[in-house]
C-alpha positions as CSV (number, residue, x, y, z in Angstrom):
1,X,27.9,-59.7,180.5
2,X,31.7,-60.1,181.3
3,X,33.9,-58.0,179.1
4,X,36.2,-59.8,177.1
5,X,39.8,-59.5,177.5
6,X,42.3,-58.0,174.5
7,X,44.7,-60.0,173.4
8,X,47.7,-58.5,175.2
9,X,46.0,-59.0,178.2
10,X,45.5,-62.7,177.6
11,X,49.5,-63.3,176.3
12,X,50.3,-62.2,179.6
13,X,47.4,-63.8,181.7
14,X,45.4,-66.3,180.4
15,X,45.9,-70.3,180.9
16,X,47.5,-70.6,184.5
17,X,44.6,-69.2,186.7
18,X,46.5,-70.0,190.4
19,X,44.6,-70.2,193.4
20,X,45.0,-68.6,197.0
21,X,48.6,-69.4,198.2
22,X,49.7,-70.9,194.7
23,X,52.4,-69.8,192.4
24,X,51.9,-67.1,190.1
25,X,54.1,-68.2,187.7
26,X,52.8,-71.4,185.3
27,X,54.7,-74.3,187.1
28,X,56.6,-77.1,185.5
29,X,54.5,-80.3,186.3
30,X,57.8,-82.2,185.3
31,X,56.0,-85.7,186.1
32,X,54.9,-88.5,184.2
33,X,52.1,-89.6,186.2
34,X,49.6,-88.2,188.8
35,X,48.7,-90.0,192.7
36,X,45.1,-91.0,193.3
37,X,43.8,-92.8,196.1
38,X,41.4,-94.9,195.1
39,X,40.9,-97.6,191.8
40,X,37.5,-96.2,190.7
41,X,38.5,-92.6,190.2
42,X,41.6,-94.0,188.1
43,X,39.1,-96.0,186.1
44,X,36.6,-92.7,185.5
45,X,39.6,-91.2,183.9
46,X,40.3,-93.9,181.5
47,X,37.0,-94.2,180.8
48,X,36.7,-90.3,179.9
49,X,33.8,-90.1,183.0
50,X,35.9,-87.4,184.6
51,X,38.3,-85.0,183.5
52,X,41.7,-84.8,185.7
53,X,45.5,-86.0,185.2
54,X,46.9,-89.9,185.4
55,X,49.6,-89.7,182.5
56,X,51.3,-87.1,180.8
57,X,51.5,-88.8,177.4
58,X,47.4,-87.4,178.0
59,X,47.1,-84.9,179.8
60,X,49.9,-82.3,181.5
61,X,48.9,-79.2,183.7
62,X,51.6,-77.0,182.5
63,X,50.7,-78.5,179.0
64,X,47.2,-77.9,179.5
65,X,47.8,-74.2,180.6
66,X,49.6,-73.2,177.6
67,X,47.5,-74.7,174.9
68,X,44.4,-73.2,177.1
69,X,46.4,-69.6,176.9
70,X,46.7,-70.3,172.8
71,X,42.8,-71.7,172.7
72,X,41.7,-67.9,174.1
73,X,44.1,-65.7,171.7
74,X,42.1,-67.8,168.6
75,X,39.2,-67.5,170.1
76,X,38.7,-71.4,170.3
77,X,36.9,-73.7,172.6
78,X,40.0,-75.8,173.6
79,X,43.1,-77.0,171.9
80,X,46.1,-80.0,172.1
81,X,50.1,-78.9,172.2
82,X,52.0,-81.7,170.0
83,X,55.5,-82.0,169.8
84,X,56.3,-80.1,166.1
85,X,53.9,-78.2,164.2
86,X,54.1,-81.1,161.7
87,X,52.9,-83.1,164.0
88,X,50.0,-80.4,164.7
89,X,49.2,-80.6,160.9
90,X,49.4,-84.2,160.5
91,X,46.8,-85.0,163.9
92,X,44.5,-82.2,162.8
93,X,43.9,-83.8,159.4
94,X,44.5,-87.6,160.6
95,X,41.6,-86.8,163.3
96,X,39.0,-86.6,160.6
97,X,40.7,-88.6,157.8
98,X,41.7,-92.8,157.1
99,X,42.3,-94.9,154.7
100,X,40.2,-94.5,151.6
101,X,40.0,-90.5,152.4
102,X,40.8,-87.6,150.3
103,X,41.8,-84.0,151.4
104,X,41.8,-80.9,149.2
105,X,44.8,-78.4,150.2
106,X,46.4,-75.0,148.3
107,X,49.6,-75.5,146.6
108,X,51.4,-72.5,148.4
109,X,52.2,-74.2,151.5
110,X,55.3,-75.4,154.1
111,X,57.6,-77.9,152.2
112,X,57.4,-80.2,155.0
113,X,53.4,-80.3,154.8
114,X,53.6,-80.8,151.4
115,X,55.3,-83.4,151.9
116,X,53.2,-84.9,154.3
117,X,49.9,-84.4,152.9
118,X,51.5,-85.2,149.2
119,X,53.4,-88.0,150.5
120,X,53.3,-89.6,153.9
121,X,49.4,-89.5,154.2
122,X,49.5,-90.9,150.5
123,X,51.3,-94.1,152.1
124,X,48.7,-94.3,154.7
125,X,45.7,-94.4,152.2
126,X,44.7,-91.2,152.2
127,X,44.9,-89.2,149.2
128,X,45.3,-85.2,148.7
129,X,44.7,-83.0,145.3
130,X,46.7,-79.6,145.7
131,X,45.4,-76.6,144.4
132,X,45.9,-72.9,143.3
133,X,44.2,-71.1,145.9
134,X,43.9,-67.9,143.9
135,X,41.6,-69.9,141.2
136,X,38.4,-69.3,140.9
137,X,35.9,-71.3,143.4
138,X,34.1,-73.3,140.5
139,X,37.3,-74.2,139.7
140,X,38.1,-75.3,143.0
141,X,35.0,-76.9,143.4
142,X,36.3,-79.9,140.8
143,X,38.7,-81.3,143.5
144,X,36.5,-81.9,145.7
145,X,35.5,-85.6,145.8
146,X,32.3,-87.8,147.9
147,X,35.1,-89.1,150.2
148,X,37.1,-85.5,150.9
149,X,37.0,-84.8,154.8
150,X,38.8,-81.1,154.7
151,X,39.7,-78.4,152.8
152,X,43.8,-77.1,154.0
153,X,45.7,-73.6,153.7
154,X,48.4,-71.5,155.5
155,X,46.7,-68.0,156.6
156,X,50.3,-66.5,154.9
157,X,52.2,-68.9,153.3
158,X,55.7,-70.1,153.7
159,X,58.0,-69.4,152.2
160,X,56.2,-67.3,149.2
161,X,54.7,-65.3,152.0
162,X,51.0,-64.8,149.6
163,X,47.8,-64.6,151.8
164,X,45.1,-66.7,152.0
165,X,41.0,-65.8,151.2
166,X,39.9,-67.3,154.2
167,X,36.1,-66.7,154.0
168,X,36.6,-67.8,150.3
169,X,38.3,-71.2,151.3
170,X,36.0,-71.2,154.5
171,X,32.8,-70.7,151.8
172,X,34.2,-73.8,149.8
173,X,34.9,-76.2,152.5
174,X,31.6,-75.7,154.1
175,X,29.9,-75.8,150.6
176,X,31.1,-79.5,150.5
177,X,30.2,-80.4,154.4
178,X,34.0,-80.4,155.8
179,X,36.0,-78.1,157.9
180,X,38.1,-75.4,157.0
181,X,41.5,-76.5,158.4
182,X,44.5,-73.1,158.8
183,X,47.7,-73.1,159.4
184,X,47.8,-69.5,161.2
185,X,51.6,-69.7,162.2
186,X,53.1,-66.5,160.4
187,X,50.7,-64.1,161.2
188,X,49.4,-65.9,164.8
189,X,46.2,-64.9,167.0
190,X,47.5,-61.1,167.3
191,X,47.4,-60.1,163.8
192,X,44.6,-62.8,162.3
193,X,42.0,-64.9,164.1
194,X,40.6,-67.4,161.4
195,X,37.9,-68.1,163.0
196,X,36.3,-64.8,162.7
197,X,36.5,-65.4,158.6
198,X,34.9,-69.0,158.8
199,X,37.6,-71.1,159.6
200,X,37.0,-74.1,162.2
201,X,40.1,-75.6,162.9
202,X,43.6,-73.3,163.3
203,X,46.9,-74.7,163.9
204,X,50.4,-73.8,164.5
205,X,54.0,-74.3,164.8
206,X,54.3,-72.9,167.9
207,X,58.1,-72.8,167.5
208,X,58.2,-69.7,165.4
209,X,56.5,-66.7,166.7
210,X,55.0,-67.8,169.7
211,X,58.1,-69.4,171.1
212,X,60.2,-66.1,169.8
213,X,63.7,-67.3,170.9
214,X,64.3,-70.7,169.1
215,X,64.0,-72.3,172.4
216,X,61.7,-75.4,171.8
217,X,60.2,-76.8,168.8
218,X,56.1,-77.3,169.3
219,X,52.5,-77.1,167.8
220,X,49.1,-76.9,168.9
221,X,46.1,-77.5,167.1
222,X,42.6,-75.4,168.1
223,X,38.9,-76.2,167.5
224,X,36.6,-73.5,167.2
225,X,33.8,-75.8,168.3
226,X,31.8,-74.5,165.3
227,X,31.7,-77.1,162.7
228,X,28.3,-79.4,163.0
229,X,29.8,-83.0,162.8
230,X,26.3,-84.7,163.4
231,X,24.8,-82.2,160.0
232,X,27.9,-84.8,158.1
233,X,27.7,-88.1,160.0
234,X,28.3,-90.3,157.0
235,X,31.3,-88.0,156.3
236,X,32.9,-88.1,159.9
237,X,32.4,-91.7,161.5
238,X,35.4,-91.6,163.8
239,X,33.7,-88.6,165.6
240,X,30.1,-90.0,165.0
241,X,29.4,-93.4,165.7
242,X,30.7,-95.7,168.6
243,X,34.6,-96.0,169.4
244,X,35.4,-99.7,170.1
245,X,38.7,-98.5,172.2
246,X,36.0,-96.8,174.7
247,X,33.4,-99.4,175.1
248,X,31.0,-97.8,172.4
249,X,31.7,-93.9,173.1
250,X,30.5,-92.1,170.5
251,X,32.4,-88.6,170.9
252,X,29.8,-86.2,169.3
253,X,27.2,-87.8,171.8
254,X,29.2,-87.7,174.7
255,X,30.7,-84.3,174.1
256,X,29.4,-82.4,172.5
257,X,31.4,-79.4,170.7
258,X,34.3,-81.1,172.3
259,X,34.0,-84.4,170.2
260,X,36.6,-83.1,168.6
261,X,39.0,-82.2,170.5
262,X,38.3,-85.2,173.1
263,X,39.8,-87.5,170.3
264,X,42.3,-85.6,168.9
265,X,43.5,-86.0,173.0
266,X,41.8,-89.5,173.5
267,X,42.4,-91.3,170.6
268,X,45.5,-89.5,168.8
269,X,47.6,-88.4,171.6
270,X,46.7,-91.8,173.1
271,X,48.3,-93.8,170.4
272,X,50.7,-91.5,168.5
273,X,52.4,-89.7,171.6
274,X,53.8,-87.0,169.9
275,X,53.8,-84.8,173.2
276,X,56.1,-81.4,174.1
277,X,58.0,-82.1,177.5
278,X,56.3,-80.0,180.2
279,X,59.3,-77.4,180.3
280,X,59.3,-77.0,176.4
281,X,55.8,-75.9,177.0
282,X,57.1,-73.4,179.8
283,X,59.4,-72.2,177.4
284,X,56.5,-71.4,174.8
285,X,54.7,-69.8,177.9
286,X,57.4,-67.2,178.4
287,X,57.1,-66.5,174.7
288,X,53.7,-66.2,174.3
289,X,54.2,-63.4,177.0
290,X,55.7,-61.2,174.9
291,X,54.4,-62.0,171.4
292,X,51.7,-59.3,171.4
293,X,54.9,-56.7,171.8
294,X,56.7,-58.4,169.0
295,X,54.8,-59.0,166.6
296,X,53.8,-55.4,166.0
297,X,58.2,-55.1,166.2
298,X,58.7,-57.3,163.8
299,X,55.7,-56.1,161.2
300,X,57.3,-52.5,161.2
301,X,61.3,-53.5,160.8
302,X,60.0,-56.2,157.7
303,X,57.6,-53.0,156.2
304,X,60.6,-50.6,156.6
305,X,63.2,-53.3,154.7
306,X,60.5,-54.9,152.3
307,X,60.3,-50.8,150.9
308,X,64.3,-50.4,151.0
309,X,64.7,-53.9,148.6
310,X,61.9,-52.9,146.0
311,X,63.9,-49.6,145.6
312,X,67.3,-51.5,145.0
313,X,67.8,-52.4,141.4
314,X,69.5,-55.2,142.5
315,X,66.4,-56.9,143.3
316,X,64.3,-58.7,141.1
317,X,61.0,-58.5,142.8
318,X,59.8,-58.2,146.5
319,X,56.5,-60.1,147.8
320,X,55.3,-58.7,151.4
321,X,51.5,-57.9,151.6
322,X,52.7,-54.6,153.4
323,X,53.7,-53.0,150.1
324,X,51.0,-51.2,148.6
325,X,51.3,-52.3,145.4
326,X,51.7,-56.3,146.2
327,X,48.6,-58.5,144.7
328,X,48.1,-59.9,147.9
329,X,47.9,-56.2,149.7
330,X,43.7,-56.0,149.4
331,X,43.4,-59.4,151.2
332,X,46.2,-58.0,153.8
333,X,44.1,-55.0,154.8
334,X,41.0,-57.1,155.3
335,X,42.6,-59.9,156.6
336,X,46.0,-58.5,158.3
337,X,45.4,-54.6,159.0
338,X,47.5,-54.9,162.3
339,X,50.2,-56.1,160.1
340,X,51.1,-59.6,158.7
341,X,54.5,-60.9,160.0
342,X,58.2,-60.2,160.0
343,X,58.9,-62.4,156.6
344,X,59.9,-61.1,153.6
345,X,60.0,-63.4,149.8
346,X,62.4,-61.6,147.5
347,X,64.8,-62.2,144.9
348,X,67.5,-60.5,143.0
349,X,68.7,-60.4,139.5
350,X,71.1,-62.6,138.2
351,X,71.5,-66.7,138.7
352,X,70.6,-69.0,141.9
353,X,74.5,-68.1,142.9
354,X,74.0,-64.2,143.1
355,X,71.6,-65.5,146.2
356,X,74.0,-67.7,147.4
357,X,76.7,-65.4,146.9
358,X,74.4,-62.8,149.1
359,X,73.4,-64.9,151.9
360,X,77.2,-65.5,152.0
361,X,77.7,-61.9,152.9
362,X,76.0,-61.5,155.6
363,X,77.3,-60.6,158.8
364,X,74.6,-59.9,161.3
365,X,72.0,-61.9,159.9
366,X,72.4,-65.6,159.3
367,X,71.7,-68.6,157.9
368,X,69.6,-71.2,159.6
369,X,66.9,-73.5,158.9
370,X,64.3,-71.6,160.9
371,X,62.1,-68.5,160.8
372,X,60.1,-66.2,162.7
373,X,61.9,-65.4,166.0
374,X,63.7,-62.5,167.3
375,X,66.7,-62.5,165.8
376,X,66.8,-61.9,161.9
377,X,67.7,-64.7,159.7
378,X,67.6,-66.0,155.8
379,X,67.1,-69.3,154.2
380,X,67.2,-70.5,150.4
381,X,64.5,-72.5,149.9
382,X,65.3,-74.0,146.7
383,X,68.8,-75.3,148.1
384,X,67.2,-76.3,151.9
385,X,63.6,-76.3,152.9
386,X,62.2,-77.0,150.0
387,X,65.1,-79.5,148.3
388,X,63.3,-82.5,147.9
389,X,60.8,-81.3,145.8
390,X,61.3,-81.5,141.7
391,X,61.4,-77.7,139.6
392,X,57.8,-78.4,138.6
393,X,56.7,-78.9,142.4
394,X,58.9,-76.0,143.7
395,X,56.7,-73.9,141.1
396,X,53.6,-75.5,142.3
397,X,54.4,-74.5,145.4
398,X,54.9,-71.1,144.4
399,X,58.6,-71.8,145.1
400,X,60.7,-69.8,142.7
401,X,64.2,-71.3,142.2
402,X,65.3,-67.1,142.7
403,X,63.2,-67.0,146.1
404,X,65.3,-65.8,149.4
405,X,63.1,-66.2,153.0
406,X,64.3,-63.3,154.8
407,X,62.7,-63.6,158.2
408,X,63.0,-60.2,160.0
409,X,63.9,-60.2,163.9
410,X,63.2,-56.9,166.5
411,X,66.8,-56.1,166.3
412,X,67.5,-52.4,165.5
413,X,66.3,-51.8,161.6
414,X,69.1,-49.7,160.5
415,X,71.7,-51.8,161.8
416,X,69.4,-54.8,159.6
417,X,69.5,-52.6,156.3
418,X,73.6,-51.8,157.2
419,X,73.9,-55.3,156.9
420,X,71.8,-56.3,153.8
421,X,73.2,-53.0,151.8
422,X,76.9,-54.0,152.4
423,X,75.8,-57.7,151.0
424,X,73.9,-55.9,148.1
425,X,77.3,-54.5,147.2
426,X,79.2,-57.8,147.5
427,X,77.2,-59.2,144.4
């Protein structure tokens, strides 16, 4: 039996396999479409008879590669890059889902996915019912509804940075015959693999830790290949009975454990289009080459300043799942014991301007609307990410009005606490 490979083994390696005489770098297939010779092996493509490369909108080899690479870290059976990790959320759910559906998600997730799932599907018929996902399951059990196709949550969430049960929500979900559906972008593959706690679908915003460098924005979306679509027919049509758009296809049939990521490609990609260019996806590549070697940078800077803010009595309170003493810190052991991620929730005493009037102050860390890459940086959610959502919903959210995202980088730690001490003393 062939040894599997560890995961800093596949960052580097996995995805581009090049043959004899080919390069050893992943190449950028910067091309929209692909040469054949002959009609009929163009028509077996469209016709999903054979597998190969006619139009990158579908199908891109340095695309391919990449999501491939990400597919083996999560221990998946395949997986689909998308332009945003918005995007990634909204075809992972939209896959599954129509009008007349229902999802169930936690409350204590991305702004912009609330407002997608809250929202944007809402306009599109499908309806979601957010919950607590520290409530009991009986009481979780009440949202779910005859017509709910999956149950959503954020492995750590953003920006409150609390920790999901996944074998909990994963107990739930299958309880009411749909998939368990994680966004797994803080912590990625090298420091949580859903899918070992029950989860079957992961996705990502591959432009925070797996990019690194604020290079590209992307997402990916992953199947495990584990959930039983046939056991829930009358739950999953789209994947279970004949697709018009391919003379009668049905997906399950024809493919298997890769019904659903055939359609995500086939039918989503198809229409949708919200691809990555080829060289955003090289750009991801050179990140993912690195992010086993990061991650484990940016988990011990975050644990070393997370410890230096609950000691200031300028601060309020401090939520990172590295502290010993943080609610979340059980399921962080079980869940996380490499480490979590390099984001920090915390807020100090005073008014919603004492924050401002910090953020303000600092020198070598900045503000930007974006989080986990290498260099540090802080955001008020309240005032930016999170702006269009009412007092009640930022609370829902688990958004306090007091909450500063400090995302930690792999810069030198002192010269990080330097920084944040000086701003300490400018409030």
């Amino acid at each position: 039996m062939e040894k599997k490979l560890k995961s800093a083994t596949l960052c580097v390696q996995a995805g581009w396999k090049p043959k004899n005489g080919e390069s050893r770098v992943l190449p950028i297939y910067q091309s929209t479409t692909f040469k054949y010779d002959n009609t009929e092996e163009m028509a077996d493509l469209f016709d999903l008879k054979k597998e190969g490369y006619f139009y990158t909108r579908l199908q891109n080899p340095t695309n391919d590669a990449v999501a491939s690479k990400i597919a083996e870290l999560e221990g998946g059976i395949g997986a689909m890059l998308t332009s945003s990790g918005q995007a990634a959320n909204f075809y992972a759910v939209f896959n599954i889902c129509e009008a007349g559906d229902h999802i169930v998600t936690s409350n204590e997730i991305y702004g912009g996915t609330y407002n997608l799932f809250g929202v944007t599907l809402k306009k599109l018929g499908i309806e979601c019912t957010f919950i607590n996902q520290n409530d009991p399951e009986e009481v979780i059990d009440k949202a779910f509804r005859p017509n709910t196709k999956a149950l959503f949550g954020e492995t750590i969430s953003n920006p409150g940075c609390h920790v999901l049960d996944i074998e909990k929500f994963a107990r739930i979900a299958h309880k009411h015959g749909v998939p368990l559906i994680v966004d797994n972008t803080f912590p990625t593959p090298i420091n949580c693999r859903p899918f070992e706690w029950g989860a079957d679908i992961v996705t990502h915003s591959t432009t925070k830790y797996m990019d690194g460098h604020a290079t590209q924005v992307g997402g990916c979306v992953v199947d495990s290949g584990n959930f039983d679509w046939d056991a829930h027919a009358d739950k999953f049509p789209g994947l279970c009975t004949p697709d018009d758009s391919y003379h009668g296809l049905t997906y399950t049939k024809a493919f298997g454990k890769m019904a659903y990521m055939t359609k995500l490609v086939a039918q989503l990609m198809r229409d949708l289009g919200s691809i990555p260019s080829p060289h955003n996806a090289f750009l991801l590549n050179l990140g993912l080459e690195t992010l086993h070697l990061r991650m484990k940078r940016h988990c011990e800077n975050a644990q070393k300043i997370a410890e230096f803010l609950q000691k200031d009595e300028r601060v309020a309170w401090v939520n990172y799942s590295g502290l010993k003493d943080n609610k979340d810190h059980e399921l962080a052991q079980k869940y996380l014991p490499d480490g979590s991620c390099g984001v920090i929730a915390f807020g100090l005493k005073g008014t919603r301007e004492t924050a401002i009037r910090f953020m303000d102050s600092l020198k070598l860390i900045c503000i930007v609307t974006h989080v986990a890459d290498a260099r540090t940086c802080v955001l008020h959610p309240a005032s930016h990410t999170h702006r269009q959502l009412s007092d009640e919903q930022l609370l829902q959210a688990g958004v306090a009005p007091d909450l500063i995202r400090l995302s930690v980088g792999i810069e030198d730690v002192d010269d990080l606490l330097n920084d944040i001490q000086q701003a300490l003393n400018k409030i």
